[in-house]
N, C-alpha and C positions, 0 to 999 in steps of 0.2 A: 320710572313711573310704572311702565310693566310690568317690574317685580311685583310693584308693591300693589295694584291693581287684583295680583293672580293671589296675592298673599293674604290680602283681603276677603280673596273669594275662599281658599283655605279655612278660612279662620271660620268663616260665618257658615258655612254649606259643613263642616266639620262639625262644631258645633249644632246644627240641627239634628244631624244623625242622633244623638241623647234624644231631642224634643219628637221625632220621628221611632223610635223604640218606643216608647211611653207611650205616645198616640195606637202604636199598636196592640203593643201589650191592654191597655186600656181598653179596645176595641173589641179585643180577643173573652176578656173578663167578663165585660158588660154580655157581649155573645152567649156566656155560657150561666148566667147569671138570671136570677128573678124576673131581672128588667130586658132582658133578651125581648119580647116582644115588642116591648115600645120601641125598642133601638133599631131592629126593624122595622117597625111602622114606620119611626122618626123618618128614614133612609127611602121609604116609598112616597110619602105625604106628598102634596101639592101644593105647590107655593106660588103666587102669582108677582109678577113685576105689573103696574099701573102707572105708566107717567104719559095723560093725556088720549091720544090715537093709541100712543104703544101700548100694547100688550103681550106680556109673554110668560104662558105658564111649564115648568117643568118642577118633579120631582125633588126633592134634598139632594138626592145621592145624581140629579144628572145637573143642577148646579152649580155642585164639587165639582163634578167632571169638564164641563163643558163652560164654568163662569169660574173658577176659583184655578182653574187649571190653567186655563187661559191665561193668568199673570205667571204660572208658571214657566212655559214656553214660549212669554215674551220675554225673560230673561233670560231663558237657555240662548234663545236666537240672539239677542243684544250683548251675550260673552260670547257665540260663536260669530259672530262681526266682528268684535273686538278683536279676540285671539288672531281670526284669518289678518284680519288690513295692521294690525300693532301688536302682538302678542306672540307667545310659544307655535303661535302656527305661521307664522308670517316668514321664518326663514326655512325653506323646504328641507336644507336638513337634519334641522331640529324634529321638522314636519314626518319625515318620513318612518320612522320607524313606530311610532304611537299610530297612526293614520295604518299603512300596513299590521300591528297589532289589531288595532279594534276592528278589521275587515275580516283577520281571522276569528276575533272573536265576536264575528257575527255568523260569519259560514259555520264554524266549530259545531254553536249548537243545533243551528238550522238543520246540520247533517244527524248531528246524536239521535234530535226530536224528531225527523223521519225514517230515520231508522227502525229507533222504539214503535213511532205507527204503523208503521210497516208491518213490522211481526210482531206487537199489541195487541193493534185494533184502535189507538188513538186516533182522535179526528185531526185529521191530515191539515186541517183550517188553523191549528194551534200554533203553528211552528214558527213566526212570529214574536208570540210570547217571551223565552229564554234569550232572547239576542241582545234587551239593553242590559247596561250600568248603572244601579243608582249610585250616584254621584255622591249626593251627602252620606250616605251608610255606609257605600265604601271608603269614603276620609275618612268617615269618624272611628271606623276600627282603627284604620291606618294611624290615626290619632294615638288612639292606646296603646296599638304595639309598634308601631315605624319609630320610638323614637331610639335616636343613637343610628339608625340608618340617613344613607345619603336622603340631603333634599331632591335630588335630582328623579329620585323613587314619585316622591309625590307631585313634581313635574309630570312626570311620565304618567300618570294615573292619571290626572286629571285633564289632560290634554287626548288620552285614550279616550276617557268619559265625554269629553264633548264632544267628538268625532262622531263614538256613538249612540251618543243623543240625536246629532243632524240624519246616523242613518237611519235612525228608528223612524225622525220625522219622516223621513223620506218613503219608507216602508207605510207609516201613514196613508201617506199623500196616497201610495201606488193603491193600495187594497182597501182601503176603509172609508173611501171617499167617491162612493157609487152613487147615485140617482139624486145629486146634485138639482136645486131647484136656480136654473139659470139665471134668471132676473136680478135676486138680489146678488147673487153670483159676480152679475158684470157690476152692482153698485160697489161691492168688495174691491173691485177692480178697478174703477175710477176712484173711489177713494185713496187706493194705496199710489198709485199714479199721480195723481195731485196733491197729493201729500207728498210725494218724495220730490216732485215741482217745484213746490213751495219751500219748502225746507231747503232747499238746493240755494235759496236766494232770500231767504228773511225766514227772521227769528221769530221763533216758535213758540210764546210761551205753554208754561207748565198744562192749564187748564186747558188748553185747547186741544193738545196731545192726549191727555185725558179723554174729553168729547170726541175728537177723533178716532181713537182705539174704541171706545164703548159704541161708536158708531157701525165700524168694523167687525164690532163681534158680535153685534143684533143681528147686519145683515147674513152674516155666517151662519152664525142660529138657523135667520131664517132656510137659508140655502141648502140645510142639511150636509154641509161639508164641519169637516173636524175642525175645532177651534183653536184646536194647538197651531195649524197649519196657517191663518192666518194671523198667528200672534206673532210666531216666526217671521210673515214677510213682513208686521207692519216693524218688526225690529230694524229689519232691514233698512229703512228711511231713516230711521231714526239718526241725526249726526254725527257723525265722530269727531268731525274739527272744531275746536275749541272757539267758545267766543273771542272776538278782539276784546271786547269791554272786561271781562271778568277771569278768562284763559279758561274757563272749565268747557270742558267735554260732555255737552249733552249728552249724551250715553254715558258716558261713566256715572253722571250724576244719577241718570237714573238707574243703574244698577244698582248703584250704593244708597239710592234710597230705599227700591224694593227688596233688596236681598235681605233683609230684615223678618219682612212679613211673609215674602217667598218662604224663606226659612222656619220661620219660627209659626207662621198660618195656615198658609197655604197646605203645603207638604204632611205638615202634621192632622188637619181636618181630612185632607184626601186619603191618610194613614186611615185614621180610624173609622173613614166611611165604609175602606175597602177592606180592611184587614181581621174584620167579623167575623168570626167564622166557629157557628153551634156544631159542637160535637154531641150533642144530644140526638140517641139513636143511632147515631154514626157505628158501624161495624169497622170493623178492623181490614176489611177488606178496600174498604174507600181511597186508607191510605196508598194503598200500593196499584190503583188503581190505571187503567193503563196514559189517561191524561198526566195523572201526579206524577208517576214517574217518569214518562216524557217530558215533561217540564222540568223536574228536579234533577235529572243527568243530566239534562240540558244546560241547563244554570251552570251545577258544579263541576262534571266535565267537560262537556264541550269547549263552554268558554276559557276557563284555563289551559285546554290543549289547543285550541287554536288561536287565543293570544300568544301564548308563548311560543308557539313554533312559528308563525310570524315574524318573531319580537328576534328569534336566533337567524329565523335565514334571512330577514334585511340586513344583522349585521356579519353574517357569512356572504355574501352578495357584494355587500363594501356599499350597499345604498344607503344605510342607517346602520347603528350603532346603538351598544350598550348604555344604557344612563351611569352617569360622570360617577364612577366611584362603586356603583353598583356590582355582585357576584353575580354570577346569574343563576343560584338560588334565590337570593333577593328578588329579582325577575318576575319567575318563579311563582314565589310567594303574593305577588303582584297582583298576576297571571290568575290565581286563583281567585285574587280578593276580587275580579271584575263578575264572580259569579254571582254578586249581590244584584240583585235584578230587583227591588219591590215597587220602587214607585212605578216608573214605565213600564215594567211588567205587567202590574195589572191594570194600568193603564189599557195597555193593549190587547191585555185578557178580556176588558170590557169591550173594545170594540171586537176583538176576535169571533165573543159567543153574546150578543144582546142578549140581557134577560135582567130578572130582577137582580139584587143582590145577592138571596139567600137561594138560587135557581143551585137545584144540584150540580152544574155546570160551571157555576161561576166560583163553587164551594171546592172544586176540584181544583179549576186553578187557583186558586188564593191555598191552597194546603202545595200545591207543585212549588208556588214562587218561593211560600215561604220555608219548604223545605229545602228545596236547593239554596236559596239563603243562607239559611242557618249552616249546612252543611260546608258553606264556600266563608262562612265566617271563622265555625272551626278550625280549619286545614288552614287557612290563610293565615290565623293569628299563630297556630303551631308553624308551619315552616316562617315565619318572618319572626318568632321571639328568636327561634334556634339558631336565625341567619342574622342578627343582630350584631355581634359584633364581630362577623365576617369579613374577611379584607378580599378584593378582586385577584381569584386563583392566576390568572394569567395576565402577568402587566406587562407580556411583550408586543410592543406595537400597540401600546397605549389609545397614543394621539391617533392609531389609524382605526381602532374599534370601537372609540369612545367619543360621544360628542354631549355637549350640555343639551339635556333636551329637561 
């Protein structure tokens, strides 16, 4: 049932990456396009919620971020539950050496990105930025050229990827969650508390779980804390053991219901909110600008060199181990593809630098993300077509360097 669980998530988060290109490209189009002003105004406009007492106004583009995002990181958190208590994470040494990867490929770039600011001139604020994985962008290359490679590659990729989703939240949590309005703070609080109470000892239908989360993310709102960060805990409640009456798994069910519109809504609205970006009047100097290129080393090397040197000395250590079948070009190849950074990226590039969308600041990192992107998409698809039908150089002491991860 884990297999098919992870196989699931494969398929669909694979698949998005297509629906997440297009939203960009789309984005990018309209940007530089006739309609370029409405598409920013659309992105500033004011929109109000009205149901009763409640009241609550924000922008299109903080919405996305903070109302449409929100389902997004309630399913990050509700697969990082799953994997940790029944999943590829659940047996430590499967666990180990993706877990040891994605920590270097968080240091990797953090180190690149202060470097470059260092003898730049980049704002030091940024270095955040470069450290996630998109998850569906990097399947869905992996998609086009991984095939004929071990599954055990896309094991290891996806299991890197949710490690570093959790650090990213985590990173969240520490920097981007300052001057917190305590009140509704503690309702968040008793909420998610008596909810996992309850839950603990009676069945939870659907709609109430519904009301419950929309409950949660008002008071979040209101508290000025990140909304990602309590989607994350309200995943947390959420159950893993199956009913007696019907054997399904509250949480699997609802993964496999949201990961649809996560997929094919969510991700792709948030694509084209953030990935706008007017080149009109833009000098040629923008590009290389000292943000862009802090960011876009960051992405394409950092993260490859500290994935993968990670990803060698676990399995030089004897703590973790190569994936089942894998070269370690293939690795590698991996190693690189985690440079895909777009959704959390500017996720984070928006809490990093507040401002509008089209803020010269926000236009720098959305050209870093998506260049190191594009750059970590390249190099990834070349080394992984040419390590295709690769066989493992060294198959002595197999079983001592290799585990199914």
């Amino acid at each position: 049932m884990a297999r098919k669980i992870t196989l699931d998530f494969l398929k669909t988060e694979a698949a998005s990456g297509a629906a997440l290109g297009l939203a960009a490209m789309a984005a990018l189009f309209i940007a530089n396009s006739p309609w370029s002003g409405d598409y920013f105004y659309w992105l500033k406009s004011v929109h109000a919620l009205q149901l009763g007492p409640i009241s609550l106004e924000l922008t299109v583009s903080e919405w996305i971020k903070e109302g449409l995002m929100a389902i997004f990181f309630l399913v990050v958190g509700m697969e990082i539950k799953y994997e940790i208590l029944r999943g590829e994470l659940s047996d430590p040494r499967r666990l180990a050496t993706p877990v040891l990867a994605a920590l270097g490929g968080m240091a990797g770039p953090a180190a690149v990105y202060l470097a470059l600011s260092h003898f730049m001139g980049a704002p030091s604020g940024g270095w955040p930025i470069p450290l996630a994985t998109d998850i569906a962008f990097a399947l869905a290359v992996f998609g086009f050229v991984g095939k004929g490679l071990p599954s055990s590659l896309r094991i290891f990729l996806l299991t890197l990827a949710i490690v570093d989703d959790l650090g990213a939240i985590a990173l969240i949590a520490l920097l981007f969650s300052d001057g917190a309005n305590f009140v509704p703070l503690a309702g968040v609080a008793a909420l998610l508390v008596v909810g996992a109470l309850v839950a603990a000892r009676v069945r939870i239908t659907a709609p109430f779980w519904v009301i419950g989360f929309a409950a949660v993310w008002y008071l979040t709102v209101l508290s000025g804390l990140s909304t990602s960060l309590t989607a994350v805990a309200f995943a947390m409640i959420v159950p893993l053991q199956a009913r007696k009456e019907n054997r399904q798994s509250p949480i699997k069910e609802a993964i496999h219901d949201l990961h649809p519109y996560n997929a094919f809504l969510v991700l792709p609205l948030f694509a084209f909110a953030k990935a706008g970006v007017s080149f009109a009047g833009m000098s040629a100097s923008a590009f290389i600008s000292p943000l862009v290129v802090a960011i876009a080393l960051g992405l394409f090397l950092g993260k490859q060199a500290g994935v993968f040197a990670m990803a060698v000395l676990a399995s030089r250590l004897g703590i973790g181990a190569r994936p089942t079948g894998a070269t370690w070009m293939q690795v590698y190849g991996v190693s690189v593809l985690c440079g895909v950074g777009f959704t959390m990226s500017l996720f984070i590039g928006v809490l990093a630098f507040p401002g509008a969308v089209d803020s010269p600041i926000q236009i720098e990192v959305k050209l870093g993300v998506l260049g190191g992107s594009l750059l970590s998409v390249i190099w990834a698809a070349i080394i992984l077509s040419r390590a295709r039908r690769a066989t493992p150089a060294d198959t002595d002491g197999v079983e001592r360097d290799q585990i199914a991860v």
